[in-house]
C-alpha positions in Angstrom: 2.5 8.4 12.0 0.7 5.5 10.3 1.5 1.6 11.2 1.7 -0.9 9.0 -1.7 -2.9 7.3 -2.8 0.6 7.2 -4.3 1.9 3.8 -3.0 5.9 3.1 -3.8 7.8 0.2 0.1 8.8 -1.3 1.4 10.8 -3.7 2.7 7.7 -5.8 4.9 7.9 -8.9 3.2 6.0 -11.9 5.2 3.5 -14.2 4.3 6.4 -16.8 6.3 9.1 -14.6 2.9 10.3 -13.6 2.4 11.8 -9.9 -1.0 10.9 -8.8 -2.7 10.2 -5.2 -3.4 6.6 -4.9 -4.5 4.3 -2.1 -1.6 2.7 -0.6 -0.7 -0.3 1.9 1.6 0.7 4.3 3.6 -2.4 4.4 6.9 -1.2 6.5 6.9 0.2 10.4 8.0 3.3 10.9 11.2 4.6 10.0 13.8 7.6 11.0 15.6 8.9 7.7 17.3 12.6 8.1 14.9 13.1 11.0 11.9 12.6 8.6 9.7 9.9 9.8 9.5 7.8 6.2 7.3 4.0 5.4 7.0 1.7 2.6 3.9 1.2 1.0 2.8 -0.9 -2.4 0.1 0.5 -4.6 -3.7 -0.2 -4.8 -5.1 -0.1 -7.6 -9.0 -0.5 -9.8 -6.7 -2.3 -12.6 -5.0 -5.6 -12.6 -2.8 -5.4 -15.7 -0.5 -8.1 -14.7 -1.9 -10.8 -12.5 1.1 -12.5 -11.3 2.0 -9.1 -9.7 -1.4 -8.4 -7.6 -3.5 -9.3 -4.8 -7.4 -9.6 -5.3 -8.3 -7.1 -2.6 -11.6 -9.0 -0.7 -13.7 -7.0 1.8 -13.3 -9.3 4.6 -9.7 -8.4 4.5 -10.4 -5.0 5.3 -11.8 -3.4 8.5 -14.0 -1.7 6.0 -14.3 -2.0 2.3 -13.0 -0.5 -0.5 -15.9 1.5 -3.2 -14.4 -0.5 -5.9 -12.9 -3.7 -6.7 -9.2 -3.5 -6.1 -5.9 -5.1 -6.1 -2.3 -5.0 -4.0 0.2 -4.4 -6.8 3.1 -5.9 -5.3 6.1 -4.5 -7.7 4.9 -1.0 -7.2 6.8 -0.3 -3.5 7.7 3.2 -3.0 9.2 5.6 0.1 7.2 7.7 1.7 8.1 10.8 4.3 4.5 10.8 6.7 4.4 14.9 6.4 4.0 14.5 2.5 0.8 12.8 2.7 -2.9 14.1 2.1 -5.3 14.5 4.8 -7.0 11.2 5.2 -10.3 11.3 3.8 -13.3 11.8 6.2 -10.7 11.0 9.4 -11.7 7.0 9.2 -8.8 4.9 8.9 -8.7 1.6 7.4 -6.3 -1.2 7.6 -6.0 -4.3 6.5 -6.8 -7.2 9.1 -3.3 -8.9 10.8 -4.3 -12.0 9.5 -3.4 -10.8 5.9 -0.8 -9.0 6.5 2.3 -11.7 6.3 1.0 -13.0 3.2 0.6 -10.1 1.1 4.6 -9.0 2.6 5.2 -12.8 1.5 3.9 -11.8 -2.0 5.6 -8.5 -2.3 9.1 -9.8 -1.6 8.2 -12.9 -3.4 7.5 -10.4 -6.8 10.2 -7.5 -5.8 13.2 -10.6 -5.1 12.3 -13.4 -7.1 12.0 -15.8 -4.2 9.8 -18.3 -3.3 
């Protein structure tokens, strides 16, 4: 399973139709689907191509930092089934601290739903 603030590496579907493993924010708890145990998580990303859709990722958000500069791109939320995913690299988890974790899901549903 993962939990929720954690950061995955997923197979995540590009707006270009591209299939590529990306870091991910696992922004939902777990879920049962057709006996597949499924989450939510929104893109990371080294580019910040539209700014009112991302999230400055800052290293004392993290329990340990990123190698590059990187953003939460809140409009790119995707489903996930936990048997799909990569290994995790080197067997170190990292997560983003609780204290984050309501606004970034503040400014996900703020972008996906158009509310404030």
């Amino acid at each position: 399973m993962v939990d929720q603030g954690e950061i995955v590496f997923v197979p995540f579907r590009l707006s270009d139709g591209s299939i590529l493993d990306h870091p991910a924010l696992v922004v939902s708890q777990g879920l049962i689907d057709f006996g597949d145990d499924i989450f939510y998580a929104v893109l990371i990303s080294t580019k910040n191509h539209h700014d009112e859709y991302t999230i400055e990722i800052k290293n004392e958000m993290l329990t340990s930092p990123l190698d590059d500069k990187s953003y939460f791109v809140t409009h790119q939320l995707d489903k996930f089934v936990y048997k799909d995913l990569p290994k995790i690299h080197n067997g170190k988890k990292r997560f983003v601290k609780e204290e984050y974790i309501e606004s970034i899901l503040n400014k996900i549903i703020e972008t996906i739903f158009n509310m404030k």
